[in-house]
Structure formats: C-alpha cells, structure tokens
N, C-alpha and C positions, 0 to 999 in steps of 0.2 A: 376687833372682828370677833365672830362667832361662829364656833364648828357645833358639830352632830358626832362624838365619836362612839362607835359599836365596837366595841371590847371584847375579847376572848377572855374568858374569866374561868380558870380552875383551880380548883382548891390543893390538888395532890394528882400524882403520877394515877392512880388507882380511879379518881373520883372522875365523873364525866363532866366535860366542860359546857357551856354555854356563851353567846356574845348577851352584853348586856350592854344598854344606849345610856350614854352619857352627853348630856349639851353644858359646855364648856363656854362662858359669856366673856367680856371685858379683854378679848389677848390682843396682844402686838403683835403686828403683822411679824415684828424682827423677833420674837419667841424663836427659839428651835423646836422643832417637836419632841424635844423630851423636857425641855421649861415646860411647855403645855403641858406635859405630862404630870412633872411637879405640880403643878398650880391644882391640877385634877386632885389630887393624892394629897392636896393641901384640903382641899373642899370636902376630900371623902374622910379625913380623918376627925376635922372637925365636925363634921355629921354623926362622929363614932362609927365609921362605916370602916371596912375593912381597904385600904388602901392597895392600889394596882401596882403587882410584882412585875419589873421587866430588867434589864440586865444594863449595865452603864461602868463606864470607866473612866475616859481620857477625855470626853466630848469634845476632842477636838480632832477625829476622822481618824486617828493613826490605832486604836487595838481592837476596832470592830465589834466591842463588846455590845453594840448598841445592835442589835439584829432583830428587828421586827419585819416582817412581812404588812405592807401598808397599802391598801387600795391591791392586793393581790400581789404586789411587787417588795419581792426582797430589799429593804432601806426606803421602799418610796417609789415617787415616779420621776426623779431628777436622777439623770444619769451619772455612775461615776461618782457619787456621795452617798455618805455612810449616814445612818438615822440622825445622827448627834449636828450632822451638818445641813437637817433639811430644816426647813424655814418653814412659818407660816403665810410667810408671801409667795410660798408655791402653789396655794389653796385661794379657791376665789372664796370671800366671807357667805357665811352660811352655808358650807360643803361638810357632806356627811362620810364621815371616813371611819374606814373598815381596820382594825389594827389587830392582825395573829400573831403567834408567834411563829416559828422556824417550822417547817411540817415536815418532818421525815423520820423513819421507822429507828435510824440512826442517832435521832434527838427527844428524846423522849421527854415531855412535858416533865420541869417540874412544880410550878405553879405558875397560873395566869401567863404570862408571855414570856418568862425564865424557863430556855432548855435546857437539858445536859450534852455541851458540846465536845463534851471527854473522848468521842471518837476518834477525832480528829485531834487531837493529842496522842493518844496511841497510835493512832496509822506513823504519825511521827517518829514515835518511840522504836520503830520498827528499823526506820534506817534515813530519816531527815537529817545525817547529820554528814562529818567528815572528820575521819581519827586523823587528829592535826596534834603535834607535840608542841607543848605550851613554850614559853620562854620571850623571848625577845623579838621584836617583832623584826621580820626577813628584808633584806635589803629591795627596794620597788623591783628591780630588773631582774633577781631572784629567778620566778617565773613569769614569762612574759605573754600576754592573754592580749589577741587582738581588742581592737578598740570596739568591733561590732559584738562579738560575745561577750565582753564585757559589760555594756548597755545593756543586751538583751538578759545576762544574768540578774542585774539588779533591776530592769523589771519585772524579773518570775519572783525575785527576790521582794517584791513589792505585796506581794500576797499578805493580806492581814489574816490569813485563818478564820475567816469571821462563820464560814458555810452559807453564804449566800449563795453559791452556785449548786448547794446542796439544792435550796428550798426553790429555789426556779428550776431544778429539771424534773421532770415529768415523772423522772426513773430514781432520784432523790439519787442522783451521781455524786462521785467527789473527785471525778475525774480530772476539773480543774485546777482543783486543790492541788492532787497527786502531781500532774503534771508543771505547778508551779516548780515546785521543792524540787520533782529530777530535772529539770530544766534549771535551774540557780545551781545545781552542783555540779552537772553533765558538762557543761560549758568552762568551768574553773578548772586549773591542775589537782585542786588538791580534793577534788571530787573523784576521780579516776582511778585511785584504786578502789571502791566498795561501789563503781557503778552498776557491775551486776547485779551484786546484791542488794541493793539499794532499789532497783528496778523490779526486781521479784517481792523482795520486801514489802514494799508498801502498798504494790498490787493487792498481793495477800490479804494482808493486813486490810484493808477496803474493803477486800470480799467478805472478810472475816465479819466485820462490823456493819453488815447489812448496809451499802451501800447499793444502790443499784447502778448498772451497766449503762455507758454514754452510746446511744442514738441518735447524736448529731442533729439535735434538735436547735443548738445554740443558745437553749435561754441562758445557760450557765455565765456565757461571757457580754451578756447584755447587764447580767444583775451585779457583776462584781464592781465594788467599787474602787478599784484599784482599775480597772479595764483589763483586768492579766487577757491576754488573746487568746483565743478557743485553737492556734493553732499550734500553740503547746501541746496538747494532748496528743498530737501527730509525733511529735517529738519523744512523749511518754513510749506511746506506741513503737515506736522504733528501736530504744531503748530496751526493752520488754521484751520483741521481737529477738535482739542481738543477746540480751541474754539467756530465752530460751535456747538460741543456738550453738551455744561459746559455752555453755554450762556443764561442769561435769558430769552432770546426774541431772535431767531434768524430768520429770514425770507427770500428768496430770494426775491430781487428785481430787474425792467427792468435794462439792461448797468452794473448790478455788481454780484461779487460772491457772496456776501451776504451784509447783511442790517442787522444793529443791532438798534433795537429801541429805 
C-alpha cells in the first residue's frame, strides 16, 4: 500500500517548525506505524537527507514512549492503542496522514516529533510514591484491600505516563494522569498515610509545570490508551478536597491551588 505522510519537522526547541509531505510507496498493510516510519528514515538517509526524530522504546504498547499525535489524535484513531500498536490496515491505501508531536506548553519541542516529557516525571517526584520499609515481602492477609479496590487500583495503576491526555485536552490538563497515580495509592493501605500530602503535592506540582485546568471536556479519557476512566479525576477531587480541610495550615497561594506550610 501507499500513504501521503505530512510531517512536523523541527530542527531545535528555538527554531520554527514546519509539516513537510513525504509519499511513502511498497508498505504492508501488517507494518506498524513506526516500521513506516523506519522505512521512511531508511529512504531519507540514503537520499543524505536528514532523518525524522520521534520517540520509541518497548513497541510493544507497554512504556508509551511512542507519542505522536496522528490525524489530530493522540496515538491515532484506534482506540485504546498506543502508536507502536497501530497498523497500516487502519488506513485505506493512498491516505494522507498528518503526524505532530505532543502540543502542550508543558512539552516543549525537542526536535521534529521528540518532546520533553520531564514534567510529568516531576509532578511524580512530588509525591507518586509510598514510604514503604524494604525487606521481606508481608504475609497476603497482612493487609487486607477488598477485591473491588483492588481491580480498580491496578487499573489507575495501568497508566503509562505517556501524556496523551495532555495532548487531547483543549486546556493541555494532566489531570488524568494526576488522578491515576492518587487513585492507585488512595485505594491501598500503604497509601494512607502521605494521602494528604500526596493530594496537594502533585496538584501543585501540575500547576507549577504549566499544566492547564480540567473542563470536563472528556477528550483526556477518549485518548488514553490504557482507557484510565475520566471518573478518576472525581476521585482526585475529592481527595484534594479532604485535604484542604484536614490540613494544618492550608492557604491559597499566587500560580497554585493551594500552599501547604
């Protein structure tokens, strides 16, 4: 088969981009769109052309590293699958397809279709975790977590970090994200004691890193490929909620939702 691809193409954080058309001849329909892509990057370097930057890891759906924005959709237009897992027999042959990268003020180009998605590692660093003492692993009955919060923890826990809910909302939110990670802890014991801080933390920490504000617009949980449910964030909310009120000190301050002293 044979595609039309229109490529985002920038050289440096600084320099201004442009889409440039590329017709790609001879693929299998069973290619992945980043085989295509290779194949492309085969053709441009033997041309001595400068070869298309984009981000890749695991191709096999599980570290998200694959994050393009395709035909205007975060991964593509196959729900629930991540770039590495979309196919060329999602495309009828001779379709002309549009590939950016990530778009939010939070991800800053750094060449052609590779962002810096180090925000989103920081909001982490803030308080995604749980101070659990190492050693031996605890007997099963230890602590004991229903069977429904347990499901629903391992799938908030299913979040790849990829920012695809970044790049489909309107407001460039990460309020999905956010709400995975307190949602996989909130639910466990050993989440419970750093739940406040954990729920003001990574708020912050969001605001801080130029995220914008969730409007309940839902593209967030149409583009993820994991499906994390947009009714997490209700959850965040709540969470958020309870520790403005339980907090010792709580204040609002300029740039965030709150300030804990």
């Amino acid at each position: 088969m044979n595609v039309i691809l229109h490529i985002w193409r920038q050289a440096g954080p600084a320099t201004p981009g442009r889409f440039e058309t590329y017709p790609v001849a001879d693929l299998s329909p069973d290619m992945s769109f980043l085989e295509m892509l290779d194949v492309l990057n085969e053709t441009l370097v033997a041309r001595g052309e400068e070869p298309i930057a984009f981000d890749s890891d695991c191709r096999e759906g599980i570290c998200g590293a694959c994050s393009l924005v395709i035909d205007g959709i975060p991964h593509g237009p196959v729900p629930e699958t991540t770039t590495c897992q979309l196919y060329l027999r999602h495309f009828p042959d001779g379709a002309e397809i549009t590939v950016e990268p990530f778009r939010a003020r939070a991800f800053p180009v750094i060449r052609d279709l590779v962002v810096d998605r180090g925000a989103l590692d920081r909001v982490l660093q803030t308080g995604g975790y749980a101070s659990v003492n190492t050693g031996s692993a605890p007997d099963a009955n230890t602590h004991l977590v229903a069977k429904e919060d347990a499901e629903t923890a391992l799938d908030a826990a299913a979040c790849l970090g990829c920012g695809a809910c970044v790049a489909a909302c309107p407001n460039a939110s990460a309020m999905l994200f956010v709400a995975a990670k307190i949602t996989h802890f909130s639910l466990l014991p050993q989440g419970q004691p750093e739940r406040i801080h954990r729920a003001i933390a990574l708020v912050e920490a969001m605001d801080r890193e130029g995220f914008g504000a969730c409007s309940n617009h839902y593209e967030c949980g149409a583009a993820c490929p994991e499906g994390i449910p947009v009714r997490f964030i209700a959850r965040l909310n709540r969470d958020y909620l309870r520790a403005a009120l339980t907090s010792r000190e709580f204040t609002e301050a300029p740039g965030t939702r709150a300030h804990v002293e």
